[in-house]
C-alpha positions in Angstrom: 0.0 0.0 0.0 2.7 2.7 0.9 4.4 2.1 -2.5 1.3 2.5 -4.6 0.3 5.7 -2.6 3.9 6.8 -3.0 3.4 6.0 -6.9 0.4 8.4 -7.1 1.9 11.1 -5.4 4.4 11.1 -7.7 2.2 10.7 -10.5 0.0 13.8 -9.2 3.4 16.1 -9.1 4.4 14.9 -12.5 1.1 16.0 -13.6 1.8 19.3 -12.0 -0.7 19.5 -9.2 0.4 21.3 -6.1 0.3 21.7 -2.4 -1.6 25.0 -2.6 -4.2 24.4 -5.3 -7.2 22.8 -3.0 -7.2 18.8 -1.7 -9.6 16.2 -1.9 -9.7 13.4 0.8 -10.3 9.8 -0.9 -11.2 6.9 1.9 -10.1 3.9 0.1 -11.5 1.3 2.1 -14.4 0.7 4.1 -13.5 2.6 7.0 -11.4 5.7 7.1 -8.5 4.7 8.6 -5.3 6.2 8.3 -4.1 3.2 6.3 -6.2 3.8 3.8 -6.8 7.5 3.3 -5.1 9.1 0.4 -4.6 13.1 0.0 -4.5 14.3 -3.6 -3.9 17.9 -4.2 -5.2 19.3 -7.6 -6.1 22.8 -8.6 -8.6 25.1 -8.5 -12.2 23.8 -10.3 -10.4 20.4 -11.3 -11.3 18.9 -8.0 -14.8 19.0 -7.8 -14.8 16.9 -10.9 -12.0 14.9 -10.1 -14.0 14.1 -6.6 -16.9 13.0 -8.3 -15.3 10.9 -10.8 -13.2 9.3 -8.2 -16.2 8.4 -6.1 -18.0 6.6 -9.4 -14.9 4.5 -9.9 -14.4 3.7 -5.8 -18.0 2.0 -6.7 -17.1 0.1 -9.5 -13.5 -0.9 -8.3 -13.4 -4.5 -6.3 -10.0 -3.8 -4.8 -8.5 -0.7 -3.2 -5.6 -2.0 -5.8 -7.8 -1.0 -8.7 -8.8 1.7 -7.3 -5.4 3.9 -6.5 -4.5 2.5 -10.2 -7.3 4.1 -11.6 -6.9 7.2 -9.9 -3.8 8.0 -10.9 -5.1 7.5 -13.9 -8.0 9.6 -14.0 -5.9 12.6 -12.2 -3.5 12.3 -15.1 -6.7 12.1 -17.7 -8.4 15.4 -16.8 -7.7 18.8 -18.4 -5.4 20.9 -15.9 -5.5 24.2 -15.1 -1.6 25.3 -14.4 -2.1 28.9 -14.2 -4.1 30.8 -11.6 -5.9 27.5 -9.9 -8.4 28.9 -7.1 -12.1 28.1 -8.6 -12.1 25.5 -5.1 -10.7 27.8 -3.4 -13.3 31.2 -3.9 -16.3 28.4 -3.5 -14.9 28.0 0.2 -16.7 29.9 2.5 -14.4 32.4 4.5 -11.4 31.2 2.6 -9.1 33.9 2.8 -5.1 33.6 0.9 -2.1 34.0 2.9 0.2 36.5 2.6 4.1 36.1 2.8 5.4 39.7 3.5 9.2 39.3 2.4 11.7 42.3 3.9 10.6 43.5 7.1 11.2 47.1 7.2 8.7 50.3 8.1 6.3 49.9 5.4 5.8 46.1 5.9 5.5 46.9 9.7 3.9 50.5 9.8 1.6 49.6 6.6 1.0 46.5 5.5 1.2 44.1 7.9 -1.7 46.3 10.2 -3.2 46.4 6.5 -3.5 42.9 6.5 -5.6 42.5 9.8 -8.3 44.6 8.0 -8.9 42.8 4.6 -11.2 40.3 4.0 -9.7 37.8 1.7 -6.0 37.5 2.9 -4.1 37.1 5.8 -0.6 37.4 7.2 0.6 33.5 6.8 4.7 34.0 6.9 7.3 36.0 6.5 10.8 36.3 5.1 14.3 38.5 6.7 17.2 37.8 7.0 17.5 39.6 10.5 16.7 36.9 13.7 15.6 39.7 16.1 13.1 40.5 13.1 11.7 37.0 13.0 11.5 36.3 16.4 9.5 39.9 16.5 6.9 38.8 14.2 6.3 35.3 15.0 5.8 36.9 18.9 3.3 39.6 17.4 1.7 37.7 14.6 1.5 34.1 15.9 3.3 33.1 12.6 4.5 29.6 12.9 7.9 28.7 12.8 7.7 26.6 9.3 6.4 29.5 7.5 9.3 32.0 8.4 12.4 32.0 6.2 15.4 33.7 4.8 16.2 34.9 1.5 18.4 31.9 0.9 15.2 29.6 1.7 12.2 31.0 -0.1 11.9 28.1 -2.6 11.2 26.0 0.3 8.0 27.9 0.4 6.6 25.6 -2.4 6.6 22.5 -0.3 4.0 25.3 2.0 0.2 25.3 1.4 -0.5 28.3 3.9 1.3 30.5 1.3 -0.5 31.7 -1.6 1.2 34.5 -2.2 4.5 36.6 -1.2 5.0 40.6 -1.3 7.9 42.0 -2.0 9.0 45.0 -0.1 12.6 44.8 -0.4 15.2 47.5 -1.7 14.1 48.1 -5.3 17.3 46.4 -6.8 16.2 43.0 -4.9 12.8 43.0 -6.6 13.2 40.7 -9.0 15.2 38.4 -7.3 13.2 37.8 -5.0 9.4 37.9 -7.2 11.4 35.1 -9.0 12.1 33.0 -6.5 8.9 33.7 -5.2 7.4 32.1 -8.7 9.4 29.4 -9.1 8.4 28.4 -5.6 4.6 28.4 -7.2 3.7 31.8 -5.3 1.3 34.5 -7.0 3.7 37.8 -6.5 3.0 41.3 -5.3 5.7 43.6 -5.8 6.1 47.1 -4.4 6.6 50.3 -6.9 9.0 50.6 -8.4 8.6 47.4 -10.5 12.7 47.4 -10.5 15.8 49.5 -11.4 15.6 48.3 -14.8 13.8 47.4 -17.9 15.4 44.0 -18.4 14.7 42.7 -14.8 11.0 43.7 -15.1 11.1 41.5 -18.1 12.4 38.5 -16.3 9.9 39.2 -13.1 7.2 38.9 -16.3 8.3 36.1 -18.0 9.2 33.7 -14.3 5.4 34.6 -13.6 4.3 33.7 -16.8 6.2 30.5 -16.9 5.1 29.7 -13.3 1.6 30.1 -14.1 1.3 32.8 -11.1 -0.1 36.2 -11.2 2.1 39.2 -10.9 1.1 42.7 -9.4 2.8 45.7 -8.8 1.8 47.9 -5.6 0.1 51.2 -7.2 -1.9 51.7 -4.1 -3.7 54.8 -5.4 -5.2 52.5 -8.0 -7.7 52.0 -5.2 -8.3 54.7 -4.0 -11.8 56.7 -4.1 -10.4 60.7 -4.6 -7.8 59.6 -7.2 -10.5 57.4 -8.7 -12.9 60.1 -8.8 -10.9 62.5 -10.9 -9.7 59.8 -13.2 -13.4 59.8 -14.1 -13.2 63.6 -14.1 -10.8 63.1 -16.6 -12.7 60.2 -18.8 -16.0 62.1 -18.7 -14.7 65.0 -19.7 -16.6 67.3 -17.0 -14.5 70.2 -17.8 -13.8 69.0 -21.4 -10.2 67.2 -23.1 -7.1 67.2 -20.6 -4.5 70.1 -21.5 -2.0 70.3 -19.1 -1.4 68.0 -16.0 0.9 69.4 -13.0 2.2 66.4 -10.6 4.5 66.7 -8.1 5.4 64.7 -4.8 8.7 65.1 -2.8 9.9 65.3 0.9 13.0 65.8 3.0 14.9 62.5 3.3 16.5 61.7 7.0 19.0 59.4 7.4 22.2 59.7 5.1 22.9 56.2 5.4 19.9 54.6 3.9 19.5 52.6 1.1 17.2 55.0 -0.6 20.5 57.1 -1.1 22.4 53.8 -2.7 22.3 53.9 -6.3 22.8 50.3 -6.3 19.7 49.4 -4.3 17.4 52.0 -5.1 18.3 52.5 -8.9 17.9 56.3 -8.8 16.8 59.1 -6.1 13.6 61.0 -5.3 11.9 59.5 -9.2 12.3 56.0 -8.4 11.0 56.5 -4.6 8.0 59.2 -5.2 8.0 60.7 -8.6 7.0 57.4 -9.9 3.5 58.5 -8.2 3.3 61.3 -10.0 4.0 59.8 -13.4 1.5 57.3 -12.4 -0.9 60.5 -12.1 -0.5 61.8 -15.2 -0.7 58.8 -17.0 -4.3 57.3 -15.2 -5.2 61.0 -15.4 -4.6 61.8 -19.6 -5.5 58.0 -20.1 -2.4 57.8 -22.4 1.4 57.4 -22.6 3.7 59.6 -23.1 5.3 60.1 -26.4 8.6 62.1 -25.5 10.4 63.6 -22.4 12.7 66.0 -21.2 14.2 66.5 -17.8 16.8 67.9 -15.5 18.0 67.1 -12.0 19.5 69.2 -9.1 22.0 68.7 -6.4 22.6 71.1 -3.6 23.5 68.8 -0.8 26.6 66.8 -2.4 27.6 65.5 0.8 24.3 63.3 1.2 23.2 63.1 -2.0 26.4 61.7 -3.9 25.1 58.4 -5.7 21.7 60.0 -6.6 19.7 62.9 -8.1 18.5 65.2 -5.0 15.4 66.6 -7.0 14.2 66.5 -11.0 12.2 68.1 -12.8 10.6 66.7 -16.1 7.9 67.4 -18.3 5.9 64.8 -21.0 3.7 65.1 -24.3 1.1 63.0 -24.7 -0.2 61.7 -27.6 -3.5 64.0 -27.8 -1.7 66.7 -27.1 -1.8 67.4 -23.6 1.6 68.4 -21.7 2.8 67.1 -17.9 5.1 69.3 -15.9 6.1 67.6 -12.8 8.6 68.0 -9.8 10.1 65.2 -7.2 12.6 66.1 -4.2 14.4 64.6 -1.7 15.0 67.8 0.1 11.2 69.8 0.0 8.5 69.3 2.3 4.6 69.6 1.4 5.4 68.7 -2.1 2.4 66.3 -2.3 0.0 67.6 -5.4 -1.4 67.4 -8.6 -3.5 70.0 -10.8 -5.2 68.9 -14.3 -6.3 72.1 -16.7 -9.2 71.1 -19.0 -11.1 73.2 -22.1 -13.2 74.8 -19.3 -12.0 74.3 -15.5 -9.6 72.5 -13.5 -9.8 69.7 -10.6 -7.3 68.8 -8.0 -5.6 67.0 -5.2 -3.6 68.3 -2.2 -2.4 65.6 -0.8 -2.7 63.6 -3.7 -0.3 60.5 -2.5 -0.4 60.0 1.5 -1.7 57.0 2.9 -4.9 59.1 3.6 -6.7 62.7 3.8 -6.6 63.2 0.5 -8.9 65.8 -1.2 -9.3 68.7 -3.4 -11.5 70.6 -5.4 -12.9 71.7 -8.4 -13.1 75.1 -10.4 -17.0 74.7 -10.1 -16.7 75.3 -6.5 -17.2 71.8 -5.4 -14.8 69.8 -3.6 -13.2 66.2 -4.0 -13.2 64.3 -0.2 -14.8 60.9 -0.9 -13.5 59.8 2.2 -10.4 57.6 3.9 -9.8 53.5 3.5 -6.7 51.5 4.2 -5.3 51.4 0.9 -2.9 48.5 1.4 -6.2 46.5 2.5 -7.6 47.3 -1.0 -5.1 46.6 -2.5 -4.0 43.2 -1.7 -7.9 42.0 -1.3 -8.6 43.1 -5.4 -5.5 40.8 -5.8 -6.5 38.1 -3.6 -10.2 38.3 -5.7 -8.2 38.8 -9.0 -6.2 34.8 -7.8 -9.3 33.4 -6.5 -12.1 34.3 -9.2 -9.0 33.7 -12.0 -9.3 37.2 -13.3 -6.5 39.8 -14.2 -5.3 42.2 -12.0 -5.4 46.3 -13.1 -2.2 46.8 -11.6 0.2 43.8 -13.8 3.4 43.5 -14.4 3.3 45.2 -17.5 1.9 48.4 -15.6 4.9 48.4 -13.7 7.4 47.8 -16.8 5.9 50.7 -18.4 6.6 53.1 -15.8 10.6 51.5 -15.6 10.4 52.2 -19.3 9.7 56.3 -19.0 11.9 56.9 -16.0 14.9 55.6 -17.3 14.2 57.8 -20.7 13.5 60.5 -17.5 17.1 60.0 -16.7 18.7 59.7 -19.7 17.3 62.9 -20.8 18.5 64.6 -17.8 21.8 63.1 -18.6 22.2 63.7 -22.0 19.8 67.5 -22.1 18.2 66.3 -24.7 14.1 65.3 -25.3 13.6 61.6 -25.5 11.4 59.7 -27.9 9.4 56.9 -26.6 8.4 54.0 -28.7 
């Protein structure tokens, strides 16, 4: 008996099915002992039928023999779904995914983590650091068991895990892709934090080890769900002051600690655009509906002493395809810098904030004024993605979101470099 369970659960991983894609109990003999119980894992909508067709040939079948014979069989018989498997998984009542929060630092513990204790379809399952005081921390806070906390150097363990469904990345943007890769290849759906990476290239690897995983990918553009940004994207869509002309975006602060990696070329691929401009290129681009066609841009360094490996502030401006232009500002070294203005054929709209975590607002040139209110927007956020995995739908925020922003603010740089306007393709 052990060999011929041992022979179809190695028929069930050669036919790809996984540890995190839904199980189905068989009872192979006349009472459910522990001899005679074998655990198939399948994925998503595949075990429903797979149940039922099992159960038809347990009736037929003299021996428990024929049976596990046949069941690899039929396992092996039926279409599989490789890609996003959770059909099972949404039909379970309360099922929420778990969440894998991988680098430790103040956003995972000022943000996300609290984030995660108010969504509704996910919860905080592991983590991974590679600082011990960290871990020990967490697992004390968060109840996290030991098996689902691990180091850089063991996250493809993570695919012999079923409480992880899926891992986000919020480590230094040069580590991105290393780690949403080994997150994939460990059969994780990945959610990445902005910026995507520090360039094009790796973005296309984080793509293409999703794709081939079968896992989704998401990038964290936060403001994607929320209502006041929302709101004047359909400002902007309607046209309830008429066509887009001019969009002003900027968002900056004054860093603190010289030390940090934010200030390492190496890990954060850039300054103040990589960290916080990337919001308000986002802006302009949800807000015109369109990508830019060409850019120009200049940075500034006042501070060389702190500010030796990257730009202190920039300054760049866009032309979109239908015509409308984008000034915008980012800074390492101004505070209150947290806006954006859109000019149409007859009025204006804003928001100041535009990017915090919350109290945004602004107004309109008819008078009225743009609060719809506050939500968690980490919560948002990972709960569309945890709907997007288990009703196997796209997310809004993909990979390819996030490759397209790489793609503008490395022609954002080079045209600061060079002083000259950049054509995009």
């Amino acid at each position: 008996m052990k060999k011929q369970f041992n022979r179809l659960a190695a028929a069930s991983r050669r036919s790809g099915m996984s540890a995190d894609c839904g199980f189905i109990h068989s009872v192979c003999g006349g009472r459910p002992t522990r001899r005679y119980v074998t655990l198939l894992y399948f994925p998503g909508c595949a075990a429903a039928a797979i149940a039922n067709r099992l159960g038809t040939m347990k009736a037929s079948l003299a021996t428990r023999r024929d049976f596990l014979k046949t069941a690899a069989c039929a396992a092996a018989s039926l279409p599989f779904i490789g890609g996003f498997a959770s059909c099972a998984r949404a039909a379970e009542p309360g099922r929420k995914l778990g969440f894998a929060l991988a680098g430790l630092g103040s956003l995972s513990t000022y943000q996300i983590a609290p984030a995660l204790q108010k969504t509704n379809y996910c919860q905080l399952a592991g983590i991974v650091t590679g600082t011990p005081a960290k871990a020990a921390q967490w697992k004390a806070q968060y109840g996290i068991p030991e098996k689902n906390i691990y180091r850089y150097d063991t996250m493809e363990k993570m695919a012999d895990n079923p409480d992880i469904d899926v891992v986000y990345v919020v480590t230094p943007n040069a580590l991105h892709a290393e780690h949403t890769i080994k997150a994939a290849k460990a059969g994780k759906h990945v959610l990445c934090e902005k910026p995507m990476e520090t360039s094009v290239e790796k973005c296309r690897q984080m793509i293409d080890a999703c794709q081939q995983a079968g896992r989704q990918l998401a990038i964290g553009y936060r403001l994607h769900f929320e209502p006041n940004n929302l709101e004047c994207v359909r400002l902007a869509r309607e046209k309830v002051f008429g066509s887009v002309k001019l969009i002003e975006a900027d968002f900056g602060f004054r860093i603190g600690d010289p030390n940090q990696w934010r200030l390492n070329r190496a890990l954060a691929g850039g300054g103040p655009l990589m960290d916080v401009g990337i919001y308000a290129l986002q802006a302009t681009r949800y807000l015109s509906g369109e990508e830019p066609v060409c850019v120009s841009a200049v940075t500034t360094v006042t501070d060389p002493a702190k500010f030796k490996e990257v730009e202190e502030a920039i300054s760049w401006q866009m032309k979109f395809p239908g015509g409308a232009l984008a000034n915008c500002n980012s800074s390492y070294n101004l505070t209150s810098l947290d806006r954006y203005k859109v000019f149409a054929d007859d009025g204006w709209f804003e928001l100041a904030p535009a990017y915090l975590y919350d109290g945004i607002r602004g107004r309109r040139s008819d008078g009225k004024s743009i609060h719809l209110g506050d939500l968690d927007q980490f919560a948002a956020e990972m709960d569309d993605f945890a709907q997007c995995i288990l009703n196997n739908k796209p997310t809004k925020v993909p990979g390819e979101e996030g490759l397209r922003d790489v793609k503008i603010m490395m022609a954002i740089y080079e045209a600061a470099k060079t002083g000259k306007t950049v054509t995009l393709a």
